[in-house]
C-alpha positions as CSV (number, residue, x, y, z in Angstrom):
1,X,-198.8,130.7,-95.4
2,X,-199.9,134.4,-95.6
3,X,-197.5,135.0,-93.1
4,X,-194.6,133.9,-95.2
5,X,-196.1,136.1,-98.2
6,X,-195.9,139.1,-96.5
7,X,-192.5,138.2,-95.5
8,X,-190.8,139.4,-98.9
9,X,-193.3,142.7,-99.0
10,X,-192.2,143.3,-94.9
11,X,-188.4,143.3,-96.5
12,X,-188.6,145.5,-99.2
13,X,-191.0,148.0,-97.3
14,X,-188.0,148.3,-94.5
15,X,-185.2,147.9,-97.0
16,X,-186.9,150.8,-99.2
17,X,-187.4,153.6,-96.5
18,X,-183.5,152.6,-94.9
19,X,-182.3,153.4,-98.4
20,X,-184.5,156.2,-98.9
21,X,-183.5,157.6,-95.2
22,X,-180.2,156.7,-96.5
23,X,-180.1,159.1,-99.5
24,X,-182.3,162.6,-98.6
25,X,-180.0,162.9,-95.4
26,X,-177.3,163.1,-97.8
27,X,-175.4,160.6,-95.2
28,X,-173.1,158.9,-97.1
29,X,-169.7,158.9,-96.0
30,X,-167.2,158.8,-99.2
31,X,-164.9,155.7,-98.1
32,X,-161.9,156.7,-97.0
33,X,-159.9,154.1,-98.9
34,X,-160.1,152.0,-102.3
35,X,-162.5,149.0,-102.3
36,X,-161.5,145.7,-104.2
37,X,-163.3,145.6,-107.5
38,X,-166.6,143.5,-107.6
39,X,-170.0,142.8,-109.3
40,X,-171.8,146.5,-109.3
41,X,-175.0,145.9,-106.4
42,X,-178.3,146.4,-106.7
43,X,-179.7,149.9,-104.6
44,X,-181.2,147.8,-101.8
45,X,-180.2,144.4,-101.8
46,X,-176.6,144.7,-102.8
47,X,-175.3,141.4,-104.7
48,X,-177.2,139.0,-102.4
49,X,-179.2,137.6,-105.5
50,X,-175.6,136.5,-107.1
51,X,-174.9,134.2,-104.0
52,X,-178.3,131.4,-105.1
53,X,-178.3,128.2,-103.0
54,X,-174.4,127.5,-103.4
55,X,-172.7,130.6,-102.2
56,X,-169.0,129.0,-102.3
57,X,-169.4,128.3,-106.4
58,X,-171.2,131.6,-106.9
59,X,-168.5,133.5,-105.1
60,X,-165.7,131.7,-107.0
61,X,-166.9,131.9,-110.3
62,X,-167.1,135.5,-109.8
63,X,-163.6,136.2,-108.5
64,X,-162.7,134.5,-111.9
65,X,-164.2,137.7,-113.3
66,X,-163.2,140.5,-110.4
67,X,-160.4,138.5,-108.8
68,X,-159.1,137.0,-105.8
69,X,-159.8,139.8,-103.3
70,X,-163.3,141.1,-104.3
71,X,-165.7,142.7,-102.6
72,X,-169.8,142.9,-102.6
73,X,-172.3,143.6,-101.0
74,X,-174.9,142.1,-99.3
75,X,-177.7,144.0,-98.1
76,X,-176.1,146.4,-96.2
77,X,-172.8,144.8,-94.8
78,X,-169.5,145.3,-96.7
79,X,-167.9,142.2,-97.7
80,X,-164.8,141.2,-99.4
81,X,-163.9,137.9,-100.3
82,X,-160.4,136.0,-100.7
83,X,-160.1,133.5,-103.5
84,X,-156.2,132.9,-103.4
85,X,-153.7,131.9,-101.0
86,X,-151.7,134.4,-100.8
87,X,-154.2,136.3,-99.6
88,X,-156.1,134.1,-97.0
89,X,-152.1,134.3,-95.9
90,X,-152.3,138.1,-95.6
91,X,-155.6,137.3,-93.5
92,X,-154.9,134.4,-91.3
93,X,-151.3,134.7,-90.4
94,X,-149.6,138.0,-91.6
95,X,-153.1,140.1,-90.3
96,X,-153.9,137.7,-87.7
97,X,-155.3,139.6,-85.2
98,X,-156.9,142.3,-87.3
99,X,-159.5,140.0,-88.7
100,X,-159.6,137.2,-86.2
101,X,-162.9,138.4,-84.5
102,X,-166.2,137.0,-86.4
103,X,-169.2,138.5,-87.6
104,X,-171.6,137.2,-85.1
105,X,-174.7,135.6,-86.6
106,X,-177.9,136.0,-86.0
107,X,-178.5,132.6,-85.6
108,X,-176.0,131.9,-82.4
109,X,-178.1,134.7,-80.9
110,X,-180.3,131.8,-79.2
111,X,-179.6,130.9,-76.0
112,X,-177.0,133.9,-76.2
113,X,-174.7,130.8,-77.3
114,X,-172.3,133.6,-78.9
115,X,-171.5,135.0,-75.5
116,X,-170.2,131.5,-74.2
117,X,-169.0,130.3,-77.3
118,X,-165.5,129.5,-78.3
119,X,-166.6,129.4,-81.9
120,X,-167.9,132.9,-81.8
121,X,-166.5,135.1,-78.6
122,X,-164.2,137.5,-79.6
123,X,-160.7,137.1,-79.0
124,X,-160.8,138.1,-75.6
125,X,-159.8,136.6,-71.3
126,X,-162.9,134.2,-71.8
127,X,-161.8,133.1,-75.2
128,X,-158.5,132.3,-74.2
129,X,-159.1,130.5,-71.4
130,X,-162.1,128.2,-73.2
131,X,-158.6,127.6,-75.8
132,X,-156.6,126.9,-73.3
133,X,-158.9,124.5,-71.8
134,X,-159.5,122.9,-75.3
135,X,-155.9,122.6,-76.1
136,X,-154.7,121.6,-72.5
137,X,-157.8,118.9,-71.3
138,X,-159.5,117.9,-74.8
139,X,-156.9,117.6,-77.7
140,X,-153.6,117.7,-76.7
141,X,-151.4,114.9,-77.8
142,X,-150.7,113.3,-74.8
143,X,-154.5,112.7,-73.4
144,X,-156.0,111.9,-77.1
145,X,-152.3,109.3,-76.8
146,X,-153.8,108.0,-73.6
147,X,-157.5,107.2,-74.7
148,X,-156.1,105.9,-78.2
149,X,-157.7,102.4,-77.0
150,X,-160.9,103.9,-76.6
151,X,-161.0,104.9,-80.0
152,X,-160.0,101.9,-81.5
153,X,-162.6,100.0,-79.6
154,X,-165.3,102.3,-81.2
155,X,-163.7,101.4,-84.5
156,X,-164.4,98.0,-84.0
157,X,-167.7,98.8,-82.9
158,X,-168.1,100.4,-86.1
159,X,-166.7,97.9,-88.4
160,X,-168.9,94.8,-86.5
161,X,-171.9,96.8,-87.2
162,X,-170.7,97.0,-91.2
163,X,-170.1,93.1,-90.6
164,X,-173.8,92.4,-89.7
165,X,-175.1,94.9,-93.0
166,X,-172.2,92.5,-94.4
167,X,-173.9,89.2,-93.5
168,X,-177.4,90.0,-94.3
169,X,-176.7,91.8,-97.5
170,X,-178.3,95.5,-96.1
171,X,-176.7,98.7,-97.6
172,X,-174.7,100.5,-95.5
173,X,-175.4,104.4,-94.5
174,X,-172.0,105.7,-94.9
175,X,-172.8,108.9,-93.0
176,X,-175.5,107.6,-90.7
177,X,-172.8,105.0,-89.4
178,X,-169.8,107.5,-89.4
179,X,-172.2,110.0,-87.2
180,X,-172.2,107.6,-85.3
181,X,-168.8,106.5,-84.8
182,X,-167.9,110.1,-83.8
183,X,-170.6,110.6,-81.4
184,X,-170.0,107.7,-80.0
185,X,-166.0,108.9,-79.4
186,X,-167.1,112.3,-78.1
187,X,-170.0,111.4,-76.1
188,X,-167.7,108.5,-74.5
189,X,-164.4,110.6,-74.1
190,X,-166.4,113.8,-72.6
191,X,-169.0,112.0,-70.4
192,X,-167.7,108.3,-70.2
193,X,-171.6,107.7,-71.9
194,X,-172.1,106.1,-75.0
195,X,-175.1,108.6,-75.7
196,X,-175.8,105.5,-78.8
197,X,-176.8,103.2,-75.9
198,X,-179.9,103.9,-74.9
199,X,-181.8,103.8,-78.4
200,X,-181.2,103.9,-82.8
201,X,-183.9,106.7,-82.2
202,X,-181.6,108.3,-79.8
203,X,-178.9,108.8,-82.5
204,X,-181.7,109.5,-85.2
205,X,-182.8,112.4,-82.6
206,X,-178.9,113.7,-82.2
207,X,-177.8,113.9,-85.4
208,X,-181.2,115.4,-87.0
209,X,-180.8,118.4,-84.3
210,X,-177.0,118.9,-85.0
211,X,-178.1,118.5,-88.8
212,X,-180.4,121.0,-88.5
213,X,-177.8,123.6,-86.4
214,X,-175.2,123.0,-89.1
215,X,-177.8,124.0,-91.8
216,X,-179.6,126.7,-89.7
217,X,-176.3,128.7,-89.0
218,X,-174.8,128.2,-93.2
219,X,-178.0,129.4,-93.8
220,X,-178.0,132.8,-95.3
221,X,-180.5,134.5,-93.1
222,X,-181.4,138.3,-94.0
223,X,-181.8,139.6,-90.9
224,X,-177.6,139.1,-91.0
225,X,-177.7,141.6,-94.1
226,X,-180.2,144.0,-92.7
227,X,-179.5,145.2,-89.5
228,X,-183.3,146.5,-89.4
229,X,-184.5,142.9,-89.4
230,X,-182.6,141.7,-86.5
231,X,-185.5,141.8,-83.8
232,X,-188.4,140.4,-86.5
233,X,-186.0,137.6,-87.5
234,X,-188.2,137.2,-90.7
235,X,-187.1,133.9,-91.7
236,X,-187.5,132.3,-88.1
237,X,-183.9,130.9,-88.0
238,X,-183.5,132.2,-84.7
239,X,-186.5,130.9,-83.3
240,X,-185.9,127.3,-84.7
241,X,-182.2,128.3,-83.9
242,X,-183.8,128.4,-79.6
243,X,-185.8,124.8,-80.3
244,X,-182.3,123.1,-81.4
245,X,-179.8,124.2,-78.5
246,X,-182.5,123.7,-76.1
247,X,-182.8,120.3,-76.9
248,X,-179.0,119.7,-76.7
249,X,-178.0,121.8,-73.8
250,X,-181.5,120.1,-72.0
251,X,-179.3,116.9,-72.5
252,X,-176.2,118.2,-71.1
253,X,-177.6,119.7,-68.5
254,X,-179.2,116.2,-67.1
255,X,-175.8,114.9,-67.8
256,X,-174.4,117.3,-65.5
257,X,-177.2,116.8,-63.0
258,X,-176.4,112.8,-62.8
259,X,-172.4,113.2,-62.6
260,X,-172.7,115.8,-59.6
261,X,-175.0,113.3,-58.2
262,X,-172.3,110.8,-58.5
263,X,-169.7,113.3,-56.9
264,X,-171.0,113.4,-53.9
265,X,-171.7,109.6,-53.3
266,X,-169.1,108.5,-50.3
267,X,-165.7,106.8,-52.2
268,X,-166.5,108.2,-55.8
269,X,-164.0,107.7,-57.9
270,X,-162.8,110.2,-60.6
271,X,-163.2,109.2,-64.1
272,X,-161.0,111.8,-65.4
273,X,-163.0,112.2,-68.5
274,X,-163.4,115.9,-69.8
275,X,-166.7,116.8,-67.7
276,X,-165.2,115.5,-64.3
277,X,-161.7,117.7,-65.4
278,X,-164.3,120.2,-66.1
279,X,-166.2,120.5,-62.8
280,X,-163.4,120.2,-60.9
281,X,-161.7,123.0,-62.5
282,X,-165.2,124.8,-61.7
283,X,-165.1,123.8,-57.8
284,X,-161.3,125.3,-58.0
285,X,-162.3,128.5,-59.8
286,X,-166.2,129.5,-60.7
287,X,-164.5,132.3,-62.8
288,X,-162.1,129.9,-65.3
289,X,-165.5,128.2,-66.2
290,X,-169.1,128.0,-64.9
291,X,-171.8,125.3,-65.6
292,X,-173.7,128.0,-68.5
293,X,-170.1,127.9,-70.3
294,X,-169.4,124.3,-69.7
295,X,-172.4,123.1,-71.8
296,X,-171.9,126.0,-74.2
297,X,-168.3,124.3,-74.6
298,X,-170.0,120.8,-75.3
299,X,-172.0,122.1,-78.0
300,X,-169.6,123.6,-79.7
301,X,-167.5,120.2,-79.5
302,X,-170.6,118.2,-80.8
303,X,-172.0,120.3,-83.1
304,X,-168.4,120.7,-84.6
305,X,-167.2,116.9,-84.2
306,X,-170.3,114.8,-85.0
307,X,-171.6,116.9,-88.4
308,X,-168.2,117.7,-90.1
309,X,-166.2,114.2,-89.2
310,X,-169.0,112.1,-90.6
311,X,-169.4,114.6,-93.9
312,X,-165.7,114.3,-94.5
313,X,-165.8,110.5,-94.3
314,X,-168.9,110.5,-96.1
315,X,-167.4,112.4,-99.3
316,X,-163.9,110.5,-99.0
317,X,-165.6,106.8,-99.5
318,X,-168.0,109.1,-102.0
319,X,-164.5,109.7,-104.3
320,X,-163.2,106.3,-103.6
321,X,-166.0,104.3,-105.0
322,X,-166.1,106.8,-107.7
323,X,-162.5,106.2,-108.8
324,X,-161.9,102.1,-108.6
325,X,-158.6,102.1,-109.4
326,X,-157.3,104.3,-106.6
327,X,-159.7,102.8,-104.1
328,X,-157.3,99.4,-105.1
329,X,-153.6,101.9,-104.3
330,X,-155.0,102.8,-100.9
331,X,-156.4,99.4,-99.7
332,X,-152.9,97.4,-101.6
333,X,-151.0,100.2,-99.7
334,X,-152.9,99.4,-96.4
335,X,-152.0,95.5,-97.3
336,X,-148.5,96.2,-97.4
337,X,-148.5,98.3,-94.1
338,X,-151.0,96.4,-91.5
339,X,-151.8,93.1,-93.5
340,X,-155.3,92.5,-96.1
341,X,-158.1,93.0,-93.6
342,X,-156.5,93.7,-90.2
343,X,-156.9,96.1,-87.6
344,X,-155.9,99.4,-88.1
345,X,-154.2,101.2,-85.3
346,X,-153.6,105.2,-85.1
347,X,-149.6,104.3,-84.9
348,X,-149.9,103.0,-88.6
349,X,-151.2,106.5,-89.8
350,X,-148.0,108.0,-89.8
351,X,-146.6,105.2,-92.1
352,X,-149.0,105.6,-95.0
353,X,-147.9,108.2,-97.7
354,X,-151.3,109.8,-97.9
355,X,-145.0,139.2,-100.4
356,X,-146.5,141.6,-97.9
357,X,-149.9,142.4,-99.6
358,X,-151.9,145.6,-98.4
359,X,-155.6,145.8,-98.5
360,X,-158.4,148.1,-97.4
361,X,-161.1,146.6,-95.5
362,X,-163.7,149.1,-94.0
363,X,-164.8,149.0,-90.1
364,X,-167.0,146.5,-89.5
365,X,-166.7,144.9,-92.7
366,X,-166.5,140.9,-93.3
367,X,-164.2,138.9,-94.9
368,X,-164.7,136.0,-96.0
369,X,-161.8,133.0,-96.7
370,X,-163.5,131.2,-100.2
371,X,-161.3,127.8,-98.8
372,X,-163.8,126.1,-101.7
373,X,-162.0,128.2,-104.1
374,X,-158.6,128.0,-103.6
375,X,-159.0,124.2,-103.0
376,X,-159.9,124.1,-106.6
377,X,-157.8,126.9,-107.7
378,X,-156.0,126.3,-111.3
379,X,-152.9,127.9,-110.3
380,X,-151.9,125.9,-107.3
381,X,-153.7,122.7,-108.7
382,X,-152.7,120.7,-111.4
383,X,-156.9,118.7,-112.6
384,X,-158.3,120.8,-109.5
385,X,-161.2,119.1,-110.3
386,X,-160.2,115.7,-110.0
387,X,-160.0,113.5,-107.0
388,X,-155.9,112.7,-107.3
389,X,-154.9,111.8,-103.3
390,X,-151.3,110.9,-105.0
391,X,-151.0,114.7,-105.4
392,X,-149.5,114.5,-102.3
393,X,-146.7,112.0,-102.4
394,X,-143.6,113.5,-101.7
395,X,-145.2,116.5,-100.4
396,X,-144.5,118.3,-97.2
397,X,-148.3,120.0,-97.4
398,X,-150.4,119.5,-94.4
399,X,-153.8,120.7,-93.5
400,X,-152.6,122.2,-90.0
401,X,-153.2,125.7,-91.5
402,X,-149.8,125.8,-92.1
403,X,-149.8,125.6,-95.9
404,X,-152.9,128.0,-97.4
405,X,-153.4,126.4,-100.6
406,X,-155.3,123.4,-98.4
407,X,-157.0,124.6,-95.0
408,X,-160.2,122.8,-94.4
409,X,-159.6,123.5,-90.3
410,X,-158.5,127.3,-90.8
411,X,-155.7,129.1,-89.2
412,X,-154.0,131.8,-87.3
413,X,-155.4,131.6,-84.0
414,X,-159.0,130.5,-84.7
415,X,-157.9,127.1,-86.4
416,X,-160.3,124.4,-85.0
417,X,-159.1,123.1,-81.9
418,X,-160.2,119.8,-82.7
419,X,-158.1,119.2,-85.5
420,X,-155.2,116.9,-83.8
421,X,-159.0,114.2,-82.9
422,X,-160.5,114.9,-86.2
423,X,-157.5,113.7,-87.8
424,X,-156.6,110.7,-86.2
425,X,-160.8,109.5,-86.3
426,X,-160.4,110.6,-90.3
427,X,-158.2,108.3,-91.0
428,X,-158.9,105.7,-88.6
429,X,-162.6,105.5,-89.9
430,X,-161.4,105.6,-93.7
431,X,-158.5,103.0,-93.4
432,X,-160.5,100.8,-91.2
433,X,-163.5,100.6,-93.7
434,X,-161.6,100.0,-96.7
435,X,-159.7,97.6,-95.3
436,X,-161.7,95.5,-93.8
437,X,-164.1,95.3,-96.6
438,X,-164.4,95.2,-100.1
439,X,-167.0,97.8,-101.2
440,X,-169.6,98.2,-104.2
441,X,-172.8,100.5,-104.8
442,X,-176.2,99.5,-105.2
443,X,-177.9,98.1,-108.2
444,X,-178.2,100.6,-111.1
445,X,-175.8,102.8,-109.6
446,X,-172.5,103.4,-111.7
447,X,-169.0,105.5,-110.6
448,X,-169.5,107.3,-113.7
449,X,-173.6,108.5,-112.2
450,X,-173.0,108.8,-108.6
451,X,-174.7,111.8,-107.9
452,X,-171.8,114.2,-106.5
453,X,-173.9,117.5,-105.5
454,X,-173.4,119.3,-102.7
455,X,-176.0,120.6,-100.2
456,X,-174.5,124.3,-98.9
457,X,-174.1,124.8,-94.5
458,X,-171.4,124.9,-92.5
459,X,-170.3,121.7,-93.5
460,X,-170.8,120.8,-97.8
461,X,-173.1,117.8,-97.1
462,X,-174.2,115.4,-99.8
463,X,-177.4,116.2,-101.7
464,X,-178.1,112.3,-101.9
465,X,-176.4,110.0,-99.0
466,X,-173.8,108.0,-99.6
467,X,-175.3,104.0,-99.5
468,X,-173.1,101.5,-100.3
469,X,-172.6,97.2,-99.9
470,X,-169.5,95.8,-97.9
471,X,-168.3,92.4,-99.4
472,X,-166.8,90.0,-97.0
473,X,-162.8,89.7,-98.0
């Protein structure tokens, strides 16, 4: 504990003398362009006490004062932030690959993840060819087409564990049993293992580690905003950072282990599932990808399709139970496509209804995309704040990162590969839950006091899980 109290002394001491170094050596370079307006910063630690614990609704309420392309600045690193979408236009598309290399955080320093990362290399040979390999062996059409049956059996996997909660009158974890569900889909398309097997405590373990990842890296850590801090890492979120991947790529790596085994057993037969594509492509050419990059590559899959999938789910059923009466349009509209309680398939998805602008940026400045913001923005969105779904009918908007008023995957060229999966398990999950079931919230719990905060990471978790009670039909 005396530790953690010098922790805030140890950061002003070294933010101090930087600043003071700063200033008597008269170093200061006058900027050679116009910042965006923004909030004026403190001396030393810039605006960083205007983001508080929920940086996307800080940020947006202040680009209602300084508008859509601010900037700040935290600690010591430039920043300017896009609240409209135009602009995230300008950034994602138009300026593509002028701001399509990230920031690398501190955090994905552990286990030098960054370096092997498709998430966070720079746009460079290895990061195209870890796309490619994405795009070509994980989600393109045609193989998610081809394991469509393996998704639907983990639907009903998921469904007949909802029956049981059903018939013994348990409430149902709405995340805890979509985190499962997509674990279960990844773990059984990448590895032909259902890593939800072998124990519940298994999946307890798996999801509190990726949990913890998502949080850790959303976290904002100040060795990111004071380059002086890096090698102290004062808040430990790179050491914790080191305990997390360890555990994960330890599993992958006895993973590998037991498949190579396999391998060289007289008359094995391929699986063609993504690790035996994987080490195939390895035995064919080290250089395309090694074993280091290979489980790199899974955590990036897992900790990106496990967290976010279930979170999304998670929050849809959150604003379905919340509004009754369109809860009753999407399950009578399911009823009119599939039949009142049958099985959904991924074919009946596609019949539901559901100027040049110039800016100055500085060298080695971030930007940062507020997708929160312009989600919620007043001037694309008629009652931003309301949970309408009909919005949409008649609408040619997609989230494909084509249309920039709605990008929850991104664009340009770092849109999330997994978006042509995370779609189709989205609204297979969603459509197979309310349809199979009728759904109501626990005792003493009301639409009107569902508790609808948000707990700030990667992913916007709920503050309070979503439990709810299925009702036989």
């Amino acid at each position: 504990m005396e530790l953690l109290g010098f922790v805030p002394i140890l950061l002003f001491t070294f933010a101090f003398l930087q600043t003071l170094i700063f200033i008597l050596k008269g170093s200061q370079k006058r900027r050679t362009g116009k910042l965006p307006p923004g909030p004026a910063p403190l001396p030393i630690l810039g605006n960083l006490l205007e983001l508080g614990d929920q940086p996307h609704k800080s940020l947006a309420k202040l680009a209602k004062i300084h508008g859509p392309l601010m900037s700040l600045k935290l600690g010591q690193v430039t920043t300017v932030v896009i609240s409209s979408a135009t602009l995230a236009k300008q950034v994602l598309q138009t300026l593509d690959l002028t701001f399509s290399n990230r920031n690398v955080a501190q955090a994905v320093l552990a286990h030098k993840h960054h370096q092997d990362s498709v998430a966070w290399l720079p746009v460079d040979a290895s990061w195209r060819n870890l796309r490619k390999i994405c795009n070509s062996y994980i989600f393109a059409n045609q193989k998610l087409d081809d394991n469509q049956d393996l998704r639907l059996k983990k639907i009903q996997e998921l469904l007949a564990d909802v029956q049981e909660s059903c018939r013994v009158g348990a409430v149902v974890d709405i995340g805890q049993i979509a985190f499962k569900a997509a674990l279960n889909v990844l773990s059984t398309n990448i590895f032909s293992l259902d890593l939800t097997d072998s124990s519940s405590d298994t999946v307890r373990e798996f999801k509190e580690v990726i949990r913890c990842i998502m949080e850790e890296v959303g976290k904002p850590n100040l060795a990111d905003y004071f380059p002086v801090l890096r090698s102290i890492d004062p808040q430990g979120i790179r050491r914790r950072m080191t305990i997390y991947f360890g555990k994960v790529l330890d599993l992958f790596d006895r993973i590998i282990d037991q498949r190579l085994q396999l391998r060289k057993k007289q008359g094995y037969i391929p699986v063609n599932d993504v690790l035996d594509i994987l080490i195939t492509l390895n035995e064919q050419n080290k250089e395309e990808i090694d074993r280091n990059r290979m489980k790199h590559l899974f955590l990036d899959l897992f900790a990106a399709g496990t967290d976010t999938t279930s979170s999304t789910l998670e929050w849809a059923m959150t604003e379905l139970l919340r509004n009754p009466k369109t809860l009753m349009k999407a399950k009578e509209e399911l009823e009119q496509i599939i039949g009142k309680g049958n099985l959904l398939h991924e074919s009946d998805i596609a019949k539901g209804k559901c100027r040049n602008l110039w800016l100055h940026v500085p060298k080695d400045a971030q930007v940062l995309v507020n997708a929160w913001a312009i989600g919620r923005d007043p001037s694309l969105w008629e009652d931003p704040e309301l949970f309408l779904p009909e919005r949409f009918l008649g609408s040619d908007m997609d989230v494909r990162g084509r249309d920039f008023e709605l990008i929850p995957f991104g664009a340009g060229r770092r849109i999330c590969p997994g978006l042509p999966l995370a779609i189709r398990m989205l609204h297979l999950m969603l459509g197979s839950l309310i349809n199979s079931f009728d759904w109501k919230l626990e005792d003493g719990i009301t639409p009107e006091s569902m508790d609808m905060e948000d707990r700030f990471g990667i992913t916007l978790q709920k503050a309070q899980p979503l439990r709810a009670i299925a009702v036989q039909l």
